[in-house]
N, C-alpha and C positions, 0 to 999 in steps of 0.2 A: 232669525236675526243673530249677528253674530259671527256668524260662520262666513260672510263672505268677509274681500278684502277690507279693511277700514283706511280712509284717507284722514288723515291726523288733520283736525283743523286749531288756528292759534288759543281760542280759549280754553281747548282740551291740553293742550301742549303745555299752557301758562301751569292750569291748576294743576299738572304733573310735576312741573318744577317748582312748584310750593307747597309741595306733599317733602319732593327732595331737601329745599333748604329748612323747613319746619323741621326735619328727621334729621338737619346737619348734616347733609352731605350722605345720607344713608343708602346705599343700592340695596331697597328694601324687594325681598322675593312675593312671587308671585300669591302665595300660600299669606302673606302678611295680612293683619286685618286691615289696616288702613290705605294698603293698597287693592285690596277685596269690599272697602267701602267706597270706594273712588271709583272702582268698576260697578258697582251698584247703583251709582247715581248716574254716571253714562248713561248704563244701560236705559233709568227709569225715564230721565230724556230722549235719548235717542226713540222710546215707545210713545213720549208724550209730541217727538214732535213726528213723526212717523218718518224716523230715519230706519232703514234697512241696516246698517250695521252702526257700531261703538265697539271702542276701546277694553279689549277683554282685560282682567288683572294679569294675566302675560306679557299682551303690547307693553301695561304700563309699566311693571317688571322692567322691559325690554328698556322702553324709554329712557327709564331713571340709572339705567347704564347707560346712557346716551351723554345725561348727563353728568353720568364720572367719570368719561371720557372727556368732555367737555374742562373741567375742574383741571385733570391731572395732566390735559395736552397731549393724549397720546393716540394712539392710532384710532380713526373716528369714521370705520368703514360704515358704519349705520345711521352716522347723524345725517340729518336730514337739512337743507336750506333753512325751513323753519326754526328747526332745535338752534340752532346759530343765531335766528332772529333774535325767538324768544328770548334765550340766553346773553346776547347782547344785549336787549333791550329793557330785563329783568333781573336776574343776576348780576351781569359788574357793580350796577349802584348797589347793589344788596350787600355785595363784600365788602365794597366799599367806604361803605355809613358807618360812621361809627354811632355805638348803638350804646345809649346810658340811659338806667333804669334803679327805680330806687323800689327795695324791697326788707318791709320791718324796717325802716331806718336806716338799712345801708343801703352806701349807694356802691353801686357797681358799675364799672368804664370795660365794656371790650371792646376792641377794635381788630375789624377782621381786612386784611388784605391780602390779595390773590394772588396778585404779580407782582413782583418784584421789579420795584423800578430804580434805576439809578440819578440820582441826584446832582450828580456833577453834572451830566450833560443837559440836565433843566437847567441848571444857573447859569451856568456859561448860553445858553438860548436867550435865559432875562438878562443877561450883562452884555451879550451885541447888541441888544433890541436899545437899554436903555445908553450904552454910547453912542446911539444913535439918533436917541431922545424920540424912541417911539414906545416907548413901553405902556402899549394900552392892546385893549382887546384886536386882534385880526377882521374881527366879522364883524362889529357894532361900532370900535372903537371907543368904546369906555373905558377914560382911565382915574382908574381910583384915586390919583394922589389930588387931581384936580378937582376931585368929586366932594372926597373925605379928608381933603388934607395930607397933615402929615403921617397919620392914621394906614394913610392907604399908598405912601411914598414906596415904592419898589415893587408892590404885589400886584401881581397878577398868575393867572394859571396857566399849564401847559398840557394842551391834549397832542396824546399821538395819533397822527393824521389817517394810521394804520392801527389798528386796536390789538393794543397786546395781547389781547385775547383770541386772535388772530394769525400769531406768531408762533411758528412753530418751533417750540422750547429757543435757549437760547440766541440769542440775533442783536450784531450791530446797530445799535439809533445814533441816528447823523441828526445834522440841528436840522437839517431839510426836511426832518421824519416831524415835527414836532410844531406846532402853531400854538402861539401866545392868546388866550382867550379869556375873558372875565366869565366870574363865577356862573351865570345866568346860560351865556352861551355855551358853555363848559357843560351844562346838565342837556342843554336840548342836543347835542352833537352825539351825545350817548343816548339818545330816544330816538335818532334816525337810526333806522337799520340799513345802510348800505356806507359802501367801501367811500361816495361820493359827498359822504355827508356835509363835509367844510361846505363845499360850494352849493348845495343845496339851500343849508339854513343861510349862507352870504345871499341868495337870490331870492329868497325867501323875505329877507329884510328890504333888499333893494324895490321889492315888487310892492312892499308894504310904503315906503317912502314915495316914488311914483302913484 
């Protein structure tokens, strides 16, 4: 076992890029213990379910370069369709979040964000939309001011239709790149993993209404 090729499947994939963000961003080596424990338990599955190969502590080595190529946006001759899924569909929200924890009595606020986004070209997206007097979600059409008042008067979100994550270092965003979305729909567009996502989850809802 072992020794032939191994085909990476997504729960192997997942628990590799949550060795990486646990370790912060670490391209931990092959020789690492917690990458030598992560091959250990592969392996003890791969025996329990009688898989002919798992993920050696090199693959995973390999991988978690995968994913600091992924991070820094640079050349990504190794990554894989999956490593993209994964990464999409588990990473963005993770840099994302902002993450508050209180420890002895202090509290402590980070906030991690990945990409750099520019804000001018969201507002000016919310300020057509709203002299227009459409300022509610694209896909559900929820709008908060009706919802919440004066509370929720202006807000809404902007996802890009194309994931920054996706963009190969820096690149023009047109308003055309960008879709007004409420917070709800806003999380599920970032769980679909493909380029198609908008219109997925819009037919998704229509198929549900029907």
């Amino acid at each position: 076992m072992g020794t032939l090729k191994h085909l990476w499947n997504k729960k192997e994939t997942v628990a590799v890029l949550k060795l990486f963000l646990k370790n912060e961003n670490k391209n931990l080596s092959k020789n690492n213990v917690k990458v030598l424990e992560l091959a250990e338990l592969f392996k003890r599955e791969a025996i329990e379910r009688k898989r002919e190969t798992y993920p050696s502590a090199a693959s995973i080595a390999m991988k978690l370069g995968n994913f600091t190529s992924l991070l820094n946006q640079k050349g990504l001759p190794h990554v894989s369709k999956l490593d993209k899924q994964v990464w999409q569909e588990y990473a963005i929200p993770w840099y994302f979040q902002e993450i508050v924890n209180a420890e002895e009595g202090k509290q402590v606020t980070v906030t991690h964000l990945l990409y750099e986004r520019n804000r001018c070209i969201v507002n000016k997206k919310k300020q057509q939309a709203a002299l227009k007097g459409e300022l509610e979600c694209e896909i559900c059409h929820f709008n908060f001011e009706k919802v919440y008042g004066n509370v929720g008067k202006n807000f809404i979100e902007a996802h890009h239709i194309v994931p920054l994550a996706e963009a190969k270092g820096l690149h023009n965003t047109k308003l055309e790149d960008l879709i007004l979305v409420c917070s709800n729909c806003h999380r599920m567009l970032h769980r679909i993993p493909s380029k198609n996502a908008v219109d997925i989850l819009k037919n998704r809802l229509k198929n549900m209404q029907n």
